[in-house]
PLY file of the C-alpha trace (Angstrom):
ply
format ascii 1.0
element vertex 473
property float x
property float y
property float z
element edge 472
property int vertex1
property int vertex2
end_header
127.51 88.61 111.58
125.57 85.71 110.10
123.46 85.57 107.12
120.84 82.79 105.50
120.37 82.52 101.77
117.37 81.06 100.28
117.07 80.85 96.63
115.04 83.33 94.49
111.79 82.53 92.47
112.08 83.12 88.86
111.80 86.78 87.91
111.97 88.53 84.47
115.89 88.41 83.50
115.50 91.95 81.99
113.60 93.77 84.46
115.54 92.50 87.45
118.85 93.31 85.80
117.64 96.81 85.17
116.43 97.40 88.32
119.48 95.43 90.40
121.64 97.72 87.80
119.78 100.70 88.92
119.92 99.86 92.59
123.52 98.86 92.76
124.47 102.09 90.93
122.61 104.35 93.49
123.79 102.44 96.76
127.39 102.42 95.24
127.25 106.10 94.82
125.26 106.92 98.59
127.47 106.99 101.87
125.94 105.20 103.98
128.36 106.08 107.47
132.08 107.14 108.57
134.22 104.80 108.05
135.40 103.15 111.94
137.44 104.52 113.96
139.76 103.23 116.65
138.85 99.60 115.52
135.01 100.06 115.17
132.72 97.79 113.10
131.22 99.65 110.04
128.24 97.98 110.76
126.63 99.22 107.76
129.24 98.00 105.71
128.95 94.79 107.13
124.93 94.90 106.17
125.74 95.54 102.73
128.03 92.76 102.81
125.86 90.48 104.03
122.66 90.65 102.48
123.97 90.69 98.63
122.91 88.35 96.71
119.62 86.03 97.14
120.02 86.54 100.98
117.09 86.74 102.56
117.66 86.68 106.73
120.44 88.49 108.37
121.71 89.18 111.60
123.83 92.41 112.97
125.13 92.61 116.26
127.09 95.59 118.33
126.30 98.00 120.57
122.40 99.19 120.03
122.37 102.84 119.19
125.25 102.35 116.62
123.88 99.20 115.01
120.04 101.33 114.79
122.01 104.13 113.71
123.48 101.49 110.82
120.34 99.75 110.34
118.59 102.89 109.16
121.28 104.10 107.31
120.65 100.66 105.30
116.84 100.53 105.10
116.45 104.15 103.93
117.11 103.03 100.30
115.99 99.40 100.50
112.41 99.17 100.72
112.50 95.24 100.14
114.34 94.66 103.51
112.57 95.21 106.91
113.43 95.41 110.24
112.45 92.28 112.27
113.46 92.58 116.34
116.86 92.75 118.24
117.48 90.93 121.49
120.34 91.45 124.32
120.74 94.98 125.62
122.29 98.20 124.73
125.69 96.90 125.30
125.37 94.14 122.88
122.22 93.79 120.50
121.44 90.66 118.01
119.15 92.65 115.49
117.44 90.43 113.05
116.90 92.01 109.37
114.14 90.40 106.67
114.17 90.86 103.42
110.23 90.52 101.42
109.88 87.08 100.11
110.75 85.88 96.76
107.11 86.56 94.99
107.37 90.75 96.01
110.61 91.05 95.50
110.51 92.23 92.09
107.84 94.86 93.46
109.84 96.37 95.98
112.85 96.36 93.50
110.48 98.34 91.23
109.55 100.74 94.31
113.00 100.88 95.04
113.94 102.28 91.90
110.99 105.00 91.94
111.37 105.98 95.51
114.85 106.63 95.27
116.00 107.27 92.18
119.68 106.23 91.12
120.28 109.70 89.15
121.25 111.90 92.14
122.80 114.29 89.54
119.74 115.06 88.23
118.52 118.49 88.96
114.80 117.53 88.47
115.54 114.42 90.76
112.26 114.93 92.70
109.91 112.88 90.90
106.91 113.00 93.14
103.75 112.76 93.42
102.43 114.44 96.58
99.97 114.25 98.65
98.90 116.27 102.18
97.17 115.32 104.76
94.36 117.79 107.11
96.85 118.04 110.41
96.11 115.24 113.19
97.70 112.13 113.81
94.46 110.32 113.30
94.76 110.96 109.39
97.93 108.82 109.30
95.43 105.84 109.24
92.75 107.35 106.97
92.68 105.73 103.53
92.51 108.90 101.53
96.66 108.54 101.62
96.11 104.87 100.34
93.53 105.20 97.77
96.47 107.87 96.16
98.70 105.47 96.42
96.59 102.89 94.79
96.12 105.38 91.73
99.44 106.02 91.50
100.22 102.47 91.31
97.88 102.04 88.16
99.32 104.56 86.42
103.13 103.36 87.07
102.09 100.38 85.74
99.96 101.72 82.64
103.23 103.52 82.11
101.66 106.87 82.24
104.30 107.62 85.74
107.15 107.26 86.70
107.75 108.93 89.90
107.86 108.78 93.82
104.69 108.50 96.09
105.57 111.01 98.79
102.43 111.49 101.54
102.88 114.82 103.86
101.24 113.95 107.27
100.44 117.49 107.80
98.77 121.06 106.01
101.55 123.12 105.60
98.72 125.67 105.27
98.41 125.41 108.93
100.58 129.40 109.39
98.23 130.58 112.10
99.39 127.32 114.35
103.06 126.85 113.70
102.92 124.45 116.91
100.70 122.43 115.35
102.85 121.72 112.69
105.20 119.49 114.57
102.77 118.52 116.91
100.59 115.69 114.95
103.32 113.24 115.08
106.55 114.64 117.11
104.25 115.78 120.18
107.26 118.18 120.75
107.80 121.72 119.50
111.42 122.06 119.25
111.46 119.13 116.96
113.10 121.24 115.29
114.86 125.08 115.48
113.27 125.98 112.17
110.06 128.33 112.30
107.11 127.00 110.31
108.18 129.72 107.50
111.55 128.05 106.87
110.39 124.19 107.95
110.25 121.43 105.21
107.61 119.05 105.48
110.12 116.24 104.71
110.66 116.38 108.25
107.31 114.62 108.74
108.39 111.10 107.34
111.30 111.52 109.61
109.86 111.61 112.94
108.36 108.09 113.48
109.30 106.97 109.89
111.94 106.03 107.68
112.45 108.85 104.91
110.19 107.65 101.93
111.93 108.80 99.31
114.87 111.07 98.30
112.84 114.03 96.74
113.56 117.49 98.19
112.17 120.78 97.58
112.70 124.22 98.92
110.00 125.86 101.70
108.33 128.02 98.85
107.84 124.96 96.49
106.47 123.53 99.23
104.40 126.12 100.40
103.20 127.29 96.71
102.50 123.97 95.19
100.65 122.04 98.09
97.98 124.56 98.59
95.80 121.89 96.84
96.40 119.17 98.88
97.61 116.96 95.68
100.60 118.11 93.12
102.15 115.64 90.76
105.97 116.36 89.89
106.31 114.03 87.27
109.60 113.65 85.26
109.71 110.97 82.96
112.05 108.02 83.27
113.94 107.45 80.40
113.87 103.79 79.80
110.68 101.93 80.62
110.33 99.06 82.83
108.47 95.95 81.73
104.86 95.55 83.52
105.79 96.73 86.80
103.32 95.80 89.89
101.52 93.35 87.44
99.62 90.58 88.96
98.95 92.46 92.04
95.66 92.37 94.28
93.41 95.18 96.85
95.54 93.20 99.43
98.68 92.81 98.13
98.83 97.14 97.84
97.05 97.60 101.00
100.29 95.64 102.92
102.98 97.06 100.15
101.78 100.58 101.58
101.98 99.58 105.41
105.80 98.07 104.66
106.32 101.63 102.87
105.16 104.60 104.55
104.81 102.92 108.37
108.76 101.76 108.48
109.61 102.75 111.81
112.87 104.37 111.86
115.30 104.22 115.51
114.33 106.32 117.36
110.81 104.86 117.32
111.82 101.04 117.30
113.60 101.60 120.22
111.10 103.60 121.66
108.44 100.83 120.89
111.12 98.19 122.11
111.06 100.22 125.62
107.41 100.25 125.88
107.15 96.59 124.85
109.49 95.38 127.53
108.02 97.54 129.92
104.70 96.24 128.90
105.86 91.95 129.25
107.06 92.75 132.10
103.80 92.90 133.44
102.08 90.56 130.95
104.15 87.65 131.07
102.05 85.21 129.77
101.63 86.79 126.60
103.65 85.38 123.61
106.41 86.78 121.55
105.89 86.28 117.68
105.21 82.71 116.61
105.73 81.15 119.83
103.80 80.20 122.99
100.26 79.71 123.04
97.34 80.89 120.06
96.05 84.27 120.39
93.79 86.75 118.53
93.80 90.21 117.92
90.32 92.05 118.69
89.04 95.45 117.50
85.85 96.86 118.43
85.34 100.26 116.69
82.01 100.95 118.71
81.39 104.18 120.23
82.37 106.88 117.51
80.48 104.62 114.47
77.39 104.25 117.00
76.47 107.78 117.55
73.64 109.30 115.87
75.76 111.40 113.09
77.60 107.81 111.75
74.46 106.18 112.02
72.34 108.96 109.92
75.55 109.46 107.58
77.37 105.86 107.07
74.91 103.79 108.03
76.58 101.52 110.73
74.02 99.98 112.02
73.48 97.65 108.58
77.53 98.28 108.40
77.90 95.74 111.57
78.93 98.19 114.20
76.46 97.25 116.83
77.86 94.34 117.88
79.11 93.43 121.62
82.88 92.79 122.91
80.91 89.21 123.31
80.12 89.13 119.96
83.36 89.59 119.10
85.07 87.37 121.49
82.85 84.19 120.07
84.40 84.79 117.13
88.04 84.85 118.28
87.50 81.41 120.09
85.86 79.82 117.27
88.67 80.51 115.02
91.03 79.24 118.27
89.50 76.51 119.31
90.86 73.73 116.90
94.09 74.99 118.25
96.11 72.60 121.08
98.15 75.31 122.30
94.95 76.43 124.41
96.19 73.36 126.50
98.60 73.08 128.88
100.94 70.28 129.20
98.83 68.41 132.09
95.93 69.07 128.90
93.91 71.12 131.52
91.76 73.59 129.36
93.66 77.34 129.67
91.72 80.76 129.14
92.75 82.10 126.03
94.69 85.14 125.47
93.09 88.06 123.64
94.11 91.45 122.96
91.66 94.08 122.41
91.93 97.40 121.01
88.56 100.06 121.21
87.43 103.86 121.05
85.23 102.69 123.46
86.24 102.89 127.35
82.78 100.80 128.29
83.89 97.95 125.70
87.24 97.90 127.92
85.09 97.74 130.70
83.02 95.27 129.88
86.31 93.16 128.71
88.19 93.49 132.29
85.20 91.26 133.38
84.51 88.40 130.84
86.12 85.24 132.26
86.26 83.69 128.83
89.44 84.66 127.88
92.24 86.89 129.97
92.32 90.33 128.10
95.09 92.17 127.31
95.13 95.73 126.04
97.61 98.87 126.06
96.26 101.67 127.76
95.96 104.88 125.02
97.93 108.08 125.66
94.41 110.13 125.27
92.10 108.79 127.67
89.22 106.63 125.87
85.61 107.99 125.16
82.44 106.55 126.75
79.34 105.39 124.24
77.12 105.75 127.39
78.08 109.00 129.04
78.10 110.44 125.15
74.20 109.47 125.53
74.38 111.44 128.94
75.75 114.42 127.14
72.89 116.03 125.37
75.10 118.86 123.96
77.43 116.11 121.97
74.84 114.15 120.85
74.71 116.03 117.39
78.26 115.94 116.91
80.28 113.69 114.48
83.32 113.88 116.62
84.12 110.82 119.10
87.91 112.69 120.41
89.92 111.14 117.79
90.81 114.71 116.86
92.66 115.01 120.07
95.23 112.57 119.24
98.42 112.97 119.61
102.08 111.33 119.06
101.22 109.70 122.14
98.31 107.80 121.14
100.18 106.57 117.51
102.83 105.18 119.84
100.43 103.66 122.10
98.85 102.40 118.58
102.36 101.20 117.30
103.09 99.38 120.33
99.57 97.69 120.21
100.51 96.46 116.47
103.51 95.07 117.39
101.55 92.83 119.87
99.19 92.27 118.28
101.28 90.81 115.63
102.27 87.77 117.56
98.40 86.42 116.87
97.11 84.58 114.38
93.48 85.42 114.29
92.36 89.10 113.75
88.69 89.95 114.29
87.45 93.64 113.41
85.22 95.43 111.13
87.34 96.11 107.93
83.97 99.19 107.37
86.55 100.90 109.74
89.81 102.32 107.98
91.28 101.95 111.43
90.89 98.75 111.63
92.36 98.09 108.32
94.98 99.95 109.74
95.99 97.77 112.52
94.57 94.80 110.54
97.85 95.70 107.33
100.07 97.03 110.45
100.22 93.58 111.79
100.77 92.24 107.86
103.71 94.67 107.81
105.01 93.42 111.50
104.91 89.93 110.16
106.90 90.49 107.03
104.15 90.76 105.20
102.08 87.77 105.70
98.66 88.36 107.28
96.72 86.42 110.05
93.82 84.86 109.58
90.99 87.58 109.25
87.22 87.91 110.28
85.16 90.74 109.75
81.58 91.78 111.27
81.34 94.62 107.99
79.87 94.43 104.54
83.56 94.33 102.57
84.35 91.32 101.98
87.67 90.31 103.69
88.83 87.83 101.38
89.01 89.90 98.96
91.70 92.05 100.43
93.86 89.40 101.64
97.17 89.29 99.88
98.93 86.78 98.07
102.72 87.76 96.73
103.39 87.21 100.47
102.82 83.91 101.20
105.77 81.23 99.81
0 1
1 2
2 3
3 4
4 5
5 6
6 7
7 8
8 9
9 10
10 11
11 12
12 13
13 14
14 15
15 16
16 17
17 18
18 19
19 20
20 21
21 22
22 23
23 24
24 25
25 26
26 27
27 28
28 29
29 30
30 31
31 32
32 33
33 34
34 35
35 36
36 37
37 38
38 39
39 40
40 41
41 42
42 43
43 44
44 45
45 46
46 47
47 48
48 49
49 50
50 51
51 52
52 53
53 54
54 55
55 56
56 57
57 58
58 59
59 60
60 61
61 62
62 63
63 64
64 65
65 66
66 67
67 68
68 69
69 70
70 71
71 72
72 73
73 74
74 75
75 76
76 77
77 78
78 79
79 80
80 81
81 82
82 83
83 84
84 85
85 86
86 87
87 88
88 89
89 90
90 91
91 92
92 93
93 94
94 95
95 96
96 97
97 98
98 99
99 100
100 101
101 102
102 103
103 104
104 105
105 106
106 107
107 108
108 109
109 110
110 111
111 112
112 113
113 114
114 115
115 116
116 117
117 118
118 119
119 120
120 121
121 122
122 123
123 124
124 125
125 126
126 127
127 128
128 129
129 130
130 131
131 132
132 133
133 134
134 135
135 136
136 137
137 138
138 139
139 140
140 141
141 142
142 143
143 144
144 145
145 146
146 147
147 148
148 149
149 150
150 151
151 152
152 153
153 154
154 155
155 156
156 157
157 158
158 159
159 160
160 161
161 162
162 163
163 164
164 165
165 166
166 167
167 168
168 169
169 170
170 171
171 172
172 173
173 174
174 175
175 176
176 177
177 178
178 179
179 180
180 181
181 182
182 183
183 184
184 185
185 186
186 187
187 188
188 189
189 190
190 191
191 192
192 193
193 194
194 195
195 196
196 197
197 198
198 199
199 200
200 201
201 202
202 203
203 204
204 205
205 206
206 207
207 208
208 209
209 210
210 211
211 212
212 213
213 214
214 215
215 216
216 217
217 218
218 219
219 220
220 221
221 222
222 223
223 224
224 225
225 226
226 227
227 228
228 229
229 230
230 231
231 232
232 233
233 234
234 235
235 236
236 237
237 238
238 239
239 240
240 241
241 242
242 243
243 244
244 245
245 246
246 247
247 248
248 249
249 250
250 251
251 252
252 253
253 254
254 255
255 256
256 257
257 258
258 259
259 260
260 261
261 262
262 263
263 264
264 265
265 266
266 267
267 268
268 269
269 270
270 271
271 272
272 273
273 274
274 275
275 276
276 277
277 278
278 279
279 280
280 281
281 282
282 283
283 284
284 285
285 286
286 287
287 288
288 289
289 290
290 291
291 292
292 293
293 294
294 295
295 296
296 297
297 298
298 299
299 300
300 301
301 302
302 303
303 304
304 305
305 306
306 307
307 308
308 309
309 310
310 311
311 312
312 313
313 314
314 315
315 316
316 317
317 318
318 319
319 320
320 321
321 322
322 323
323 324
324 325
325 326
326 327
327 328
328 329
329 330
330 331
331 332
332 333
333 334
334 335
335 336
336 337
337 338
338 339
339 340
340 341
341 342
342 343
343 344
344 345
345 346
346 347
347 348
348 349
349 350
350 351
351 352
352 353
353 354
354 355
355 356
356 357
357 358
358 359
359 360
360 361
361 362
362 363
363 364
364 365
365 366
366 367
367 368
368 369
369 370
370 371
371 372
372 373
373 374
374 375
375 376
376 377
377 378
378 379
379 380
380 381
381 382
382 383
383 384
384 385
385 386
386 387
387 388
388 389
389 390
390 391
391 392
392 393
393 394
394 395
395 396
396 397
397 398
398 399
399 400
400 401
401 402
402 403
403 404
404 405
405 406
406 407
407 408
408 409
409 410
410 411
411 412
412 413
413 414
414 415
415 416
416 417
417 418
418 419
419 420
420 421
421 422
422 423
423 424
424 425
425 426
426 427
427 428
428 429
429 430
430 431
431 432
432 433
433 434
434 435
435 436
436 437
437 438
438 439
439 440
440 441
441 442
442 443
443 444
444 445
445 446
446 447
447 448
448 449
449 450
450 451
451 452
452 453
453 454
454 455
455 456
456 457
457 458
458 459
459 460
460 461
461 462
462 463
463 464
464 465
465 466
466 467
467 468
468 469
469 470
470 471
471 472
């Protein structure tokens, strides 16, 4: 076990008391594993050990499944720490832990303190406000979730709330399809051996991410309050904190939501971790975060926004849709090219690496053929739709879907293992008109510890205006 300190910026000497009072009284009083047997590290232990203090780096190592097992265990109540990567194999793992840096730390300690609340003796402990979504895993990356979240953030810090943010990534109002409940984001339907009647949706967070809070609520609470898609279970704190989330930009919540909600938890790192070796093994030349040679992360959202019902209805044509993997990819290499890792060490000019994500299988194939750049890309679990046999289709061409209703836990871990890739660039070019995009744009924030790559977008939004700042030191 080794551990890096770095010193703290200055932070109010009465709010971070209260809330490193608050948060030391609630991890005191939650067990966080058995203690070890037969000589066995308590590797949680050892993480609470270790990252006390102004600590911001740590390292665990052990056997995989029992330092994940510890890992999560540790996050669950910590939003300001993140899981960063683990190395070795399953025998012996080095698993790297981050903590936020010093300017959002006092933000996640105030998060910290409303997601999980210290007073587990209170009966009316579940201070939430909650939100469902409609049923598919394509909502995950729909904003509607966000734009709560940015409302509830205003009123914490008008001081009209004090409570949880808890999303629901499903309609418990779904009774005709029990399946479907567990199917959005577990893909399997013995997830669980509850029936949909006795099933709590707190099992949603749980099956690609880390719990989001400690609320919990009987199946008929659940059932009878959520019917409107948006209940508020408000309990007032009893002391107040001073300004919480002042100071704070569109950006700076956009990537505080991504490190909140989209916190992988074991199962799916080391699902992701699988899929990534897997994936290197074959693309070799691609570079692990930080290192190796400049890429950039491409995302053409093409078809779905260029058929005639997102024309008529969102107006994509002015919105910058209609533009070329080509039009794209001069964009990537003009933020690249001042870069000299796009040499090699003889200085001989080398193709730069791009990865591209689409909804659009004729973008991919015009991609496999540029010889600008060598393209990488992970192939989606739901096979990709075509813009031109759409056009071929005359009994589609009125409708507003483009298949991303048919997406399933496959395709958000063929979209998780994309981020993670993706995140070793640093040079995103999308559309940010596309709340997908944004999505994979904040996912790669959230990969990178928060701090963003440099961003270009073909939309009307203005990008710079979303970019954060409490992240960068």
């Amino acid at each position: 076990m080794a551990a890096i300190g770095h010193p703290a910026s200055c932070l109010s000497c009465a709010l971070l008391l209260q809330l490193l009072m608050t948060h030391h009284l609630f991890c005191a009083a939650l067990r966080l594993g058995d203690s070890p047997h037969d000589g066995e590290p308590d590797y949680a232990g050892q993480l609470r050990a270790a990252t006390a203090g102004n600590v911001t780096r740590t390292v665990v190592t052990g056997p995989l499944k029992k330092i994940s097992e510890a890992i999560d265990e540790f996050l669950i109540p910590r939003v300001e720490w993140r899981f960063s990567h683990c190395s070795g194999n399953w025998r012996k793992s080095k698993c790297v832990l981050l903590r936020v840096p010093d300017k959002a730390f006092r933000h996640f300690l105030t998060l910290d303190s409303l997601q999980f609340p210290a007073d587990a003796k209170d009966p009316n402990r579940c201070r939430a406000t909650v939100m469902t979504s409609s049923g598919w895993v394509g909502q995950a990356t729909q904003e509607e979730f966000y734009f709560g979240f940015e409302q509830w953030v205003s009123e914490v810090r008008d001081s009209h709330k004090r409570t949880a943010f808890l999303p629901v990534w499903s309609d418990p109002r779904l009774d005709s399809h029990p399946a479907e409940y567990f199917s959005p984001f577990c893909g399997e339907v013995d997830v669980s051996p509850m029936t949909n009647s006795t099933v709590s949706p707190m099992t949603r967070q749980e099956c690609f991410f880390l719990p989001t809070s400690s609320c919990t609520m009987d199946t008929a609470h659940w059932g009878k309050s959520l019917v409107n898609g948006n209940v508020d279970m408000a309990v007032p704190f009893r002391h107040r904190l001073s300004k919480p989330f002042d100071g704070l930009g569109v950006g700076d919540l956009h990537v505080m939501w991504q490190m909140l909600f989209f916190r992988q938890n074991a199962r799916t790192r080391n699902e992701i971790a699988r899929r990534e070796a897997e994936w290197r093994s074959k693309n070799q030349a691609w570079p692990a975060s930080g290192t190796g040679p400049a890429c950039a992360a491409i995302h053409v959202r093409h078809g779905d926004k260029l058929t005639p019902f997102w024309i008529r209805e969102h107006d994509t044509i002015a919105g910058g849709f209609n533009k070329s993997f080509d039009d794209y990819l001069d964009v990537a290499l003009k933020m690249m090219e001042d870069k000299p890792q796009l040499t090699d060490a003889s200085r001989s000019k080398k193709l730069p690496l791009i990865f591209l994500m689409t909804d659009d299988a004729d973008i991919i194939a015009v991609a496999k053929g540029s010889r600008r750049a060598i393209i990488h890309t992970v192939p989606p679990s739901t096979p990709l739709n075509s813009l031109s046999d759409f056009y071929k289709d005359k009994d589609s061409i009125g409708s507003s879907d483009f298949g991303y209703s048919a997406a399933t836990s496959g395709d958000m871990l063929s979209w998780l293992l994309s981020i993670r890739l993706m995140s070793a660039c640093n040079f995103f070019v999308g559309n940010t008109e596309s709340s997908f995009s944004r999505f994979l744009y904040y996912g790669m924030c959230e990969q990178r510890n928060g701090r963003c790559p440099r961003i270009f977008s073909f939309g009307r939004r203005h990008e710079q205006d979303d970019m954060p700042t409490m992240f960068e030191e």
